[in-house]
N, C-alpha and C positions, 0 to 999 in steps of 0.2 A: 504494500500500500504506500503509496505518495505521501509526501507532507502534507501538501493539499487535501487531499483525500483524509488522512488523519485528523485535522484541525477544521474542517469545514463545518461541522457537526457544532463543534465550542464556539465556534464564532456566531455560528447563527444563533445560537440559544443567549450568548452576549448579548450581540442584536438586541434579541428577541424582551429580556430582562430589561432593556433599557422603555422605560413607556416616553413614547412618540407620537402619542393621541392626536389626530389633529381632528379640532370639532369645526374647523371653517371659520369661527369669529375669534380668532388670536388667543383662547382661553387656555391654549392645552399647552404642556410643558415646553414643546419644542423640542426640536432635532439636537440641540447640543449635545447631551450626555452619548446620546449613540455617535455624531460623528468626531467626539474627542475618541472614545474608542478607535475609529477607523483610524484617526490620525495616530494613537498610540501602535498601532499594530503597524501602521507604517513604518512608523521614526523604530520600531525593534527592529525592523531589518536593513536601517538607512533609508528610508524613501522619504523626503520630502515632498508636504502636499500646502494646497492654496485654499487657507480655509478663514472663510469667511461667513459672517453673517446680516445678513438682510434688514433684518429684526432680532431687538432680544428674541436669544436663543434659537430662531430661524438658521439652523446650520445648513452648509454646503463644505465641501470637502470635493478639491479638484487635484489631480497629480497626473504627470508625462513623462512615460516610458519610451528614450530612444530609440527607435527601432535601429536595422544596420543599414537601409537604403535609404535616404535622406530623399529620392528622388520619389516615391511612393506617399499617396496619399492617406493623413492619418485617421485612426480608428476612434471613434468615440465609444464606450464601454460603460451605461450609465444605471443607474438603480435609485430610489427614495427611500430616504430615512425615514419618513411619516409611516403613521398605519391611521386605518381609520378606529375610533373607540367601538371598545369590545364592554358588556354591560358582563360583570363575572359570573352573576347568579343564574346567568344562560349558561355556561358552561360548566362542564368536566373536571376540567383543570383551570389553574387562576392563570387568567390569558396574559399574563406577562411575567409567569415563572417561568417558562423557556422547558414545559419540562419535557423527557426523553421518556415515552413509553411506548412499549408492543414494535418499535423499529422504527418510531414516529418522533418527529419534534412539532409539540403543541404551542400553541402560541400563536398572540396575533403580530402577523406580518410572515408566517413561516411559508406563507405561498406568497405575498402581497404587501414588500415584495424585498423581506430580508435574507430570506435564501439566496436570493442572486447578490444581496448585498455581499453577505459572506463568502459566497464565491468566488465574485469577482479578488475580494482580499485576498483567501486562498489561493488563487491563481498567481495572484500579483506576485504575493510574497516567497511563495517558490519559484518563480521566474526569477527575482532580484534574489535568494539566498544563494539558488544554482549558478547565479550566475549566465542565465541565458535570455539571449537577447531579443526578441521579436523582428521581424522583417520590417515591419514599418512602424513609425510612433502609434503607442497606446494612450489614449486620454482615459484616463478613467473619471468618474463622476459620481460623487452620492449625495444627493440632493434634498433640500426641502421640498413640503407641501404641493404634494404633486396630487395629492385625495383631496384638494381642493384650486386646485386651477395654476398651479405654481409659479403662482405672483410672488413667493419670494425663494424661488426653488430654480426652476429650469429657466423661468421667463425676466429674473433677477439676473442670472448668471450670463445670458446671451444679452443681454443689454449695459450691464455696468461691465462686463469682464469676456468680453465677446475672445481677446486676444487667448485666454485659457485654452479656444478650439479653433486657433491658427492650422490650418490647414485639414480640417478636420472635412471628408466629405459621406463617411460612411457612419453607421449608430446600429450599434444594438442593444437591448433594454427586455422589458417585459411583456408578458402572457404570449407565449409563444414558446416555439421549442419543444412543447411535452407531447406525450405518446398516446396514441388507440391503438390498445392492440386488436388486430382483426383477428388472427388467429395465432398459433406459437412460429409460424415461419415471415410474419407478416408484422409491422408496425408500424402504424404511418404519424410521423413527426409535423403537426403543423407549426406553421413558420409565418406569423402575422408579417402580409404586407399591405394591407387597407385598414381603414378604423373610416367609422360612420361619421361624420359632421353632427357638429352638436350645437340647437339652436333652443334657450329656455327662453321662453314668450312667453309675456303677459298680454293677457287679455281685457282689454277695457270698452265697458257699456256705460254710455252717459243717459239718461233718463230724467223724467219728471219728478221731484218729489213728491208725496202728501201723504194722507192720513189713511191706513191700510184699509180702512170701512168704506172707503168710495171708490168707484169707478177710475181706472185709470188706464188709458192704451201705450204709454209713454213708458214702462216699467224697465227699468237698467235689469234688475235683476231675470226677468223672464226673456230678454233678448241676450243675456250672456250665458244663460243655460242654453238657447237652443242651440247659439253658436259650440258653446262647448261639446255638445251631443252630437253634432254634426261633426266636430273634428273627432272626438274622443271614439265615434263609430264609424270613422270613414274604413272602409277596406283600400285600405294600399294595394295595389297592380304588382304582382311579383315583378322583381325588374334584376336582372343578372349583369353584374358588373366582371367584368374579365375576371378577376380573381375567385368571386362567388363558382359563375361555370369554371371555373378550371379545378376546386374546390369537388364542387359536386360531381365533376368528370370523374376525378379520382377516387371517390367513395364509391360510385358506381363502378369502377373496378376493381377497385381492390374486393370487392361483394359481390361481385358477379351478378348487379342487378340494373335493371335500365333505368336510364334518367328521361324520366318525362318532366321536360318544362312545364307544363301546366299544372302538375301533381307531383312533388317530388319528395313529398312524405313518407314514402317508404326508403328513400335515403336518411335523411333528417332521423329515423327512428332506428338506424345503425348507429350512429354515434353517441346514442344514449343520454347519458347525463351533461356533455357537453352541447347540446344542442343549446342550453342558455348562452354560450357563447356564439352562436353562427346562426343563430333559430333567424334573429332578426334583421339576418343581412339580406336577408330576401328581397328586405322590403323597408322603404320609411316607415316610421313612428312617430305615432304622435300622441303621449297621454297623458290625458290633465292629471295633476295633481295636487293642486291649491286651489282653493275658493274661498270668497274674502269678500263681504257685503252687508249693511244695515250695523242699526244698534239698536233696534226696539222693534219689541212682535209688530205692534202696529204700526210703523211708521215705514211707508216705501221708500227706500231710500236713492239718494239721484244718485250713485255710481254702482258700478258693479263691478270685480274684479275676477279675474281668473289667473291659472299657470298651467302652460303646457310645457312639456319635454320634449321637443322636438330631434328626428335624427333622421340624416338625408344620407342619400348613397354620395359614395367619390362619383363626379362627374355629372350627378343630375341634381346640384344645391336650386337650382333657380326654376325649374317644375315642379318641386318639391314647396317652394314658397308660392307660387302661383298657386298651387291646389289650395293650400293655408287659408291664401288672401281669398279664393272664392268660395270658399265656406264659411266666412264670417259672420258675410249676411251687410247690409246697411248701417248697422246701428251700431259696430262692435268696431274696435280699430288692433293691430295688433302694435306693440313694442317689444323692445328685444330688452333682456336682461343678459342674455351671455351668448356670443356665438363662438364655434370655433368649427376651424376648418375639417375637412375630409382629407384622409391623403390613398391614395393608393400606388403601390411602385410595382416594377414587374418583376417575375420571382426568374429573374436570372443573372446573369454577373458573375464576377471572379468570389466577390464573396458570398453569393448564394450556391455555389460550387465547392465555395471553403466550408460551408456549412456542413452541405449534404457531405462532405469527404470524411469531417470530422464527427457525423452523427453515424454513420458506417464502417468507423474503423474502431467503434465502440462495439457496436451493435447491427451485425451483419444482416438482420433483419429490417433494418431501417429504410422506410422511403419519406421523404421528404415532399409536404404537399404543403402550397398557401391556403391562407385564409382569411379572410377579414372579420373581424372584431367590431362591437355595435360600443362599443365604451371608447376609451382615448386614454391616450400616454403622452408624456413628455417628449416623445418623438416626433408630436406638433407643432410643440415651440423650435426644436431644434430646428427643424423643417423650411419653418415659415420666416424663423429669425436669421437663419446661417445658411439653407437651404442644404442640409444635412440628408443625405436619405436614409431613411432608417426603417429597420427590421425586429420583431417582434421576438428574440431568438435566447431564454431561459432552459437550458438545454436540460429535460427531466424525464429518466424513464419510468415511468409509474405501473403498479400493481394493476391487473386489468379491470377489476372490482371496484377500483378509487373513482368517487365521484370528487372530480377533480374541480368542478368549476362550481361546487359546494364552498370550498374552499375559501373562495376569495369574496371578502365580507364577510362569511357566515360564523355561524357559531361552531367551539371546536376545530378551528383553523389548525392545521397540521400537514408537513413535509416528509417523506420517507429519508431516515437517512443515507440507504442504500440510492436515493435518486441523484440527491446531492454530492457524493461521490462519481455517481455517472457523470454530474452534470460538472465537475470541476476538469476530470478527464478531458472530455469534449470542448469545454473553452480552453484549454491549456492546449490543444491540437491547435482548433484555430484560432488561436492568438497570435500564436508562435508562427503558425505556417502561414497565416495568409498574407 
């Protein structure tokens, strides 16, 4: 067993003991305590890192690894020190003991996403103990507040400290990399390369006031319900983005079953428990989930409010809001509270070659297939600020039983540590080699 492979286990469960709550409105401890760790785990093996912070205790921790071809373009290598809070009396175990049971590390952030924190460390730090050098510079990056839009995480760092990823045009990061097995000769590895557009709208109905016992046609509230039932029930048109069919090409082979575009649910129900990750790339989404109106039984009140969660495919954002706009209706307007972009890239290249070589010469079973993702990563910002292209690629082989995408948020969050040593092997192949 590797150093790596020895110490990844203890790092994550470090990690994992360090609580890095983030609730969205500045209340929770902050990334410090976890990323003075990483920086101590550096500085034991001589690595100097660039760490800084945003806000109290908002940490970021950046460091670069020489590669030996100066003429090669550099790798960015990135993970979040945040997790989102975990309430304990839901859980098994107290979600920030780190603890090690049945082969497992429990704990929130042990999928989401301190495992690859540790890893990446792991990796680094026997690269720099051995002595062996990578082909091209390594950025590494462990970031703040990425569970909440990483205004002072990813989107701090590309903006005050852009030079950190001087030459930097490739990224790899989270939910991606791990295994379905189909059968025991068979595993197919997805490899996030799209993520959904993310667009959260408020909805607003201006109306009449007056007194709830008279007649009224003017009512905010009764025209932002209909608007809302009109969005919240629309049927989205399945709509297949390169990555989705090429995605579902490949479950349909590896299964030996046809893909019918109009019905492709007997694919979708191969992949089991992961289908909450890929169920909703079919297709935009749109679902309310706030409502906000009056102060008294009897009193109609003149505004009305709503919130939708909107999410549009890469390539069709501006159909996607046209449908929006003409479901309103007259009376309702929308405004935006948060947009963020789509990206989709295409699954080929020198480093999506590194990938597949390095998930195959672990695991002769391996095929490597894309997919896209209905949530978002920091591979946004990096994208839209540096124009980075980046890969969804947490190299994990899991147990065939693991509902794997249980995982991320839920209760009883847990990593095998047998993956995690897969998964150091595999980055330490393509670190090194690509």
């Amino acid at each position: 067993m590797t150093h790596a492979e020895h110490e990844v286990a203890d790092l994550c469960v470090e990690l994992i003991r360090a609580d890095t709550s983030n609730y969205g409105d500045g209340s929770g401890p902050g990334e410090r305590e976890a990323a003075e760790i990483v920086m101590a785990r550096l500085a034991e093996v001589g690595v100097e890192a660039h760490y800084s912070e945003s806000a109290d205790r908002r940490a970021n921790v950046v460091t670069r690894i020489e590669g030996t071809d100066p003429s090669l373009p550099a790798l960015l290598v990135h993970g979040h020190l945040d997790v989102v809070p975990a309430n304990a009396a839901d859980w098994t175990v107290d979600p920030f003991a780190g603890e090690i049971r049945d082969g497992y590390i429990w704990g929130r952030g042990a999928v989401d996403m301190k495992d690859m924190d540790a890893m990446m460390l792991a990796v680094l730090r026997q690269m720099v103990t051995e002595g062996r050098r990578p082909r091209r510079d390594l950025v590494f990056a462990w970031v703040a507040d990425e569970e909440a839009g990483g205004e002072y995480g990813a989107k701090y760092l590309t903006k005050a400290h852009p030079e950190l990823f001087e030459g930097v045009t490739e990224a790899i990061s989270e939910v991606g990399g791990y295994s379905l097995e189909v059968d025991p000769s068979l595993r197919l590895y997805l490899i996030e390369t799209a993520q959904k557009g993310l667009a959260w709208m408020r909805l607003v109905a201006d109306g009449r006031a007056g007194h709830g016992s008279m007649l009224n046609s003017d009512n905010a509230v009764t025209e932002l319900a209909k608007a809302v039932a009109r969005i919240g029930s629309h049927e989205w048109p399945l709509t297949y983005t390169p990555t989705v069919r090429t995605f579902l090409t490949e479950i349909a082979d590896a299964f030996g079953l046809p893909f019918d575009e109009s019905d492709p649910s007997n694919l979708l129900e191969k992949i089991g428990p992961l289908v909450r990750f890929v169920g909703a790339t079919l297709q935009h989404t749109t679902n309310p989930t706030q409502l906000s109106s009056g102060y008294k039984a009897n009193v109609i009140p003149g505004r009305a409010e709503a919130v939708i969660d909107g999410r549009f495919l890469p390539g069709h954002e501006e159909e996607f809001f046209k449908t929006v706009d003409s479901l309103l209706g007259d009376k309702v307007r929308r405004e935006s509270i948060h947009h963020d972009i789509a990206l989709e890239t295409g699954f080929d290249g020198a480093l999506v070659e590194a990938m597949i070589a390095a998930l195959k010469a672990e695991d002769p079973t391996a095929r490597a297939v894309p997919y896209c993702m209905s949530g978002g990563t920091d591979n946004k910002t990096f994208f839209a600020d540096l124009n980075v292209r980046g890969f969804g690629f947490v190299p994990l082989r899991l147990p065939k039983d693991m509902d794997f995408a249980a995982m991320f948020h839920g209760v009883d969050e847990r990593v095998p540590v047998e993956a995690l040593r897969f998964g150091v092997r595999v980055l330490d192949r393509l670190l090194l080699n690509y």
